[in-house]
C-alpha positions in Angstrom: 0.3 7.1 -20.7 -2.0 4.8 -19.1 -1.3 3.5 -15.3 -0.1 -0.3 -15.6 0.1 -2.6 -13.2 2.8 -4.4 -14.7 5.6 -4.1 -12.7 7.7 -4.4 -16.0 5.4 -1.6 -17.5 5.3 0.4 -14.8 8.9 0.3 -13.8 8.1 -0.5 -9.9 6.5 -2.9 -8.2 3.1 -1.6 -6.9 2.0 -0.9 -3.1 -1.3 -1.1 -2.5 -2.7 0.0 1.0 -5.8 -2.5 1.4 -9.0 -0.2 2.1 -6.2 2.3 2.6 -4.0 2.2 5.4 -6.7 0.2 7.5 -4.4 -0.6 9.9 -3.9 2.4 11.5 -7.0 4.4 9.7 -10.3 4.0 9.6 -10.6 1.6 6.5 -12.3 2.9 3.3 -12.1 6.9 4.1 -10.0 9.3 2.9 -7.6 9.7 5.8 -7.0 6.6 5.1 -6.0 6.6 1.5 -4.0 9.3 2.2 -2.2 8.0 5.2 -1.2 5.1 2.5 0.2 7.1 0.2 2.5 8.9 2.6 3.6 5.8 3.4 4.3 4.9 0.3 1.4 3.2 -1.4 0.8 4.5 -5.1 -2.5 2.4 -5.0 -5.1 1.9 -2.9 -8.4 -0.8 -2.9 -11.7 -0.1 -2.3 -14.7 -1.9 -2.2 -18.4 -0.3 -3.2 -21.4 -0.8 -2.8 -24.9 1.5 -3.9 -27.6 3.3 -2.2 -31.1 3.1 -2.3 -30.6 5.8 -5.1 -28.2 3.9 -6.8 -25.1 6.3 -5.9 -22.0 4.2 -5.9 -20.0 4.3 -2.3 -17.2 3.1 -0.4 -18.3 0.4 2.1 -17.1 -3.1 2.5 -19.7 -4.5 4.1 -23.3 -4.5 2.8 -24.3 -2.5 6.2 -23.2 0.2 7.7 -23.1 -1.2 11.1 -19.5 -2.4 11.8 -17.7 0.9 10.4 -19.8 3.7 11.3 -22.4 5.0 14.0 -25.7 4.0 11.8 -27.1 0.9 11.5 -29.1 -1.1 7.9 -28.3 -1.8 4.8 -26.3 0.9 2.0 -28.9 -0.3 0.1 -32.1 0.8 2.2 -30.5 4.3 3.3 -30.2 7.4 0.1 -26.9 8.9 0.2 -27.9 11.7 2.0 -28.2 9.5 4.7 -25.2 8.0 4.5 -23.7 11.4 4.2 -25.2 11.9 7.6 -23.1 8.9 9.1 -19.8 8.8 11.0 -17.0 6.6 9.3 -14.3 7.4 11.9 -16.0 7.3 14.9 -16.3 3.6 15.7 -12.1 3.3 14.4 -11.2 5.6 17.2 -12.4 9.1 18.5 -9.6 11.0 16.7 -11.7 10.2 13.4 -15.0 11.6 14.8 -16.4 13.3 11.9 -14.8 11.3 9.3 -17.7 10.7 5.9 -18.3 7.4 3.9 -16.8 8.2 0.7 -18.6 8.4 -2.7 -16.2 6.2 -5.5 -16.5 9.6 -7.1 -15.0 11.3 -4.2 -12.1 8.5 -4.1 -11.9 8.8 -8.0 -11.3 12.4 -8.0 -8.8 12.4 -5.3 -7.1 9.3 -6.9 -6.4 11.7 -10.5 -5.7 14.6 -8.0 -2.9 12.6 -6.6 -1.7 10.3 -9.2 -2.6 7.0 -7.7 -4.2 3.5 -9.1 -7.3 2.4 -7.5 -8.2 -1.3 -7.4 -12.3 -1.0 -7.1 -13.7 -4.0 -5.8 -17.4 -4.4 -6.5 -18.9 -5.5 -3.5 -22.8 -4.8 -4.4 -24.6 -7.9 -3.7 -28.4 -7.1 -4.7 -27.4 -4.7 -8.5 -24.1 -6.1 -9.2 -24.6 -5.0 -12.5 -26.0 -1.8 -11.7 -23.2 -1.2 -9.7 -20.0 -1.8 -12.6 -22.7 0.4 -15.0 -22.3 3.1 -12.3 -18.6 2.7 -11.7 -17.5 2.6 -15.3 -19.5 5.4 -15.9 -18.2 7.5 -13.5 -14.0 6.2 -14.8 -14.8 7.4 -17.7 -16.5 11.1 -16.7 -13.5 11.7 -14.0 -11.5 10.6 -16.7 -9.5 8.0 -14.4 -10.3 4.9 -16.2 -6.9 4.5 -17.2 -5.8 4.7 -13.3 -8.6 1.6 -12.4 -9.1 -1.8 -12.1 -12.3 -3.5 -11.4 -11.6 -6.4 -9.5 -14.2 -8.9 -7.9 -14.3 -12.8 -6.8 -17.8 -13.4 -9.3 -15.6 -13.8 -12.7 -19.0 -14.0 -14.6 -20.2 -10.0 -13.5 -16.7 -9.3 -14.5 -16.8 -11.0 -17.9 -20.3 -9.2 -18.8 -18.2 -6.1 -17.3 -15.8 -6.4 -19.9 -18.6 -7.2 -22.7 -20.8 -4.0 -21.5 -17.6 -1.7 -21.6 -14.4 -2.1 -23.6 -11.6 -0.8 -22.2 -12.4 -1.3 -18.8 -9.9 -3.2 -16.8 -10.5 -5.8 -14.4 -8.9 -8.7 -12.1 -10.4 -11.8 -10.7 -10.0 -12.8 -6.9 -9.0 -15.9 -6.3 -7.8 -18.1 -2.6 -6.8 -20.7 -4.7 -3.8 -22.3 -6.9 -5.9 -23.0 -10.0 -4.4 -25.8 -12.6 -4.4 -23.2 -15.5 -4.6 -19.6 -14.1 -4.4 -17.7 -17.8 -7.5 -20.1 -18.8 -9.3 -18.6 -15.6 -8.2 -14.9 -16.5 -8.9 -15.8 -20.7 -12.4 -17.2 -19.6 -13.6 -14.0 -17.7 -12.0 -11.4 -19.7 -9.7 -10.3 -16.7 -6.4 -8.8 -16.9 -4.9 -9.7 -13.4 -5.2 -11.9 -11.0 -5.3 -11.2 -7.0 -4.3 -13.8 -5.0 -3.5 -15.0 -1.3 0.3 -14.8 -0.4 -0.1 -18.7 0.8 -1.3 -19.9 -3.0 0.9 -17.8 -5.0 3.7 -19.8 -7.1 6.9 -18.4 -8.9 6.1 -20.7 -11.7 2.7 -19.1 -11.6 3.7 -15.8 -12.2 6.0 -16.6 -14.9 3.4 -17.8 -17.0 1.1 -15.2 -16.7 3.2 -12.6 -17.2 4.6 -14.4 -20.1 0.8 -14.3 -21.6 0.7 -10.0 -20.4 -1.6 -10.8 -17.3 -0.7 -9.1 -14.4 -0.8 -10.0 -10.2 -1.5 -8.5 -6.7 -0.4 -10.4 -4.2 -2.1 -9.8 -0.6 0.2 -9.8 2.9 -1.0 -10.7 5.5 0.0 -8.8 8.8 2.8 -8.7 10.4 2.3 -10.6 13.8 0.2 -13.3 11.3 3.4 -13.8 9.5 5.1 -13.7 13.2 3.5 -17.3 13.9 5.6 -19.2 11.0 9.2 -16.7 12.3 8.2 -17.9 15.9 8.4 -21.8 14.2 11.5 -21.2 12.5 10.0 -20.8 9.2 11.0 -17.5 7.5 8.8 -16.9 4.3 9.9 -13.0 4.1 13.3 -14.0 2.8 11.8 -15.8 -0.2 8.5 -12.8 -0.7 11.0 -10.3 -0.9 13.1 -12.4 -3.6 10.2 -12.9 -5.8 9.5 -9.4 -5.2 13.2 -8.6 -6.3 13.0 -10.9 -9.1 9.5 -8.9 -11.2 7.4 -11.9 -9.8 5.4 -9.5 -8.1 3.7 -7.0 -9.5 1.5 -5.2 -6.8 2.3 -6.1 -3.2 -1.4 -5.6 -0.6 -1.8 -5.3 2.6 -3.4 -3.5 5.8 -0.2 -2.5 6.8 1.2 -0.4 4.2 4.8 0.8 5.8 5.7 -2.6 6.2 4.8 -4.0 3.0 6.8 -0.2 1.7 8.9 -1.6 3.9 9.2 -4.9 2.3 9.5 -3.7 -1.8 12.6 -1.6 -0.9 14.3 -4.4 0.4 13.8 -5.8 -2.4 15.0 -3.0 -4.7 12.0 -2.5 -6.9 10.3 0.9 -5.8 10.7 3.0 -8.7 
């Protein structure tokens, strides 16, 4: 059976530990998926990017400066080079050692452990390249039924969808669009991810009444702190849509407490 992200399908409401559990782990790495799934996640999102040889990787930034010990673009350096660089290293000196990923490597550990990825496609110079790569390599690991493509440029994703039935894919959006299905419709998309400040009850009904899925990102906890320090609460109401099937995947850096969070609310599986 394929891996839903329909809460209703999937009989749970979703975790998903953004670039793993990035909070406390070097984002993007495997340490860090697998921090999030011991603490609960049964997804994870990653971003990619390619080489200069085209090899698909996990990186969320189009350099390599910010999270590891080299400097330039993915796409100037082969992926032996990047194999060469330190992910962890820059995170904190326990991670020393720690490798940028292949989206194979994340693939096969994804099937190995029975969690969804949510594969952002970051590439800025071969967007197109890049979803050939990716769905390619869904489809040799055999984990396209585990995946979701997801991306804020709706248009790569609709020729994503044209170039490769079957694949899955959600549109990013910051916004509270008028007509949300005719934004998923137009694209091809089958979910939608969206801020926790634009998403709407009302919203959700009506696309999971037309089949479309949501994830719905968190933000941390000492963000949320600022509105509990005003005397406005909004983790009484999240955790009631998440009660309530509103919710299908719940994001965030900071995966216990969003675990945290979807037990409350009685809708882990």
């Amino acid at each position: 059976m394929a891996f839903s992200f329909l809460a209703r399908e999937a009989g749970r409401v979703h975790i998903c530990g953004h670039r793993g559990y990035s909070l406390r782990y070097p984002e993007n790495t495997l340490p860090a998926f697998e921090a999030a799934k011991a603490a609960g996640a049964t997804t994870v999102e990653i971003d990619a990017v390619l080489t200069a040889d085209g090899e698909p990787i996990i990186l969320h930034d189009l350099t390599v400066d910010r999270t590891t010990n080299g400097h330039g673009f993915a796409a100037d350096l082969s992926l032996e080079q990047i194999r060469g660089l330190d992910a962890g290293v820059r995170f904190h000196p326990a991670f020393a050692g720690t490798a940028v990923p292949t989206v194979a490597d994340a693939l096969d550990w994804a099937k190995a452990e029975d969690m969804g990825i949510v594969l952002e496609i970051k590439e800025a110079e071969r967007p197109d390249m890049a979803v050939d790569q990716v769905a390619a390599l869904l489809r040799s690991t055999g984990t396209l039924d585990r995946a979701i493509v997801i991306g804020f440029d709706h248009v790569l994703l609709k020729r994503a969808v044209e170039r490769h039935p079957g694949l899955r894919t959600e549109a990013i959006t910051h916004a509270r669009h008028a007509d949300l299905v005719g934004v998923l419709k137009a694209c091809s998309a089958s979910s939608v991810s969206i801020e926790l400040d634009m998403f709407h009850p009302d919203d959700a009904k009506t696309l999971h009444e037309e089949g479309f899925s949501n994830r719905v990102h968190v933000p941390l906890p000492d963000v949320l702190a600022e509105c509990w320090r005003g005397g406005r609460d909004r983790l009484p109401e999240l955790v009631q849509w998440i009660a309530d099937g509103l919710i299908d995947t719940i994001s965030g850096d900071d995966v216990p407490f969003i675990a945290m969070l979807v037990k409350h609310a009685g809708r882990g599986g």
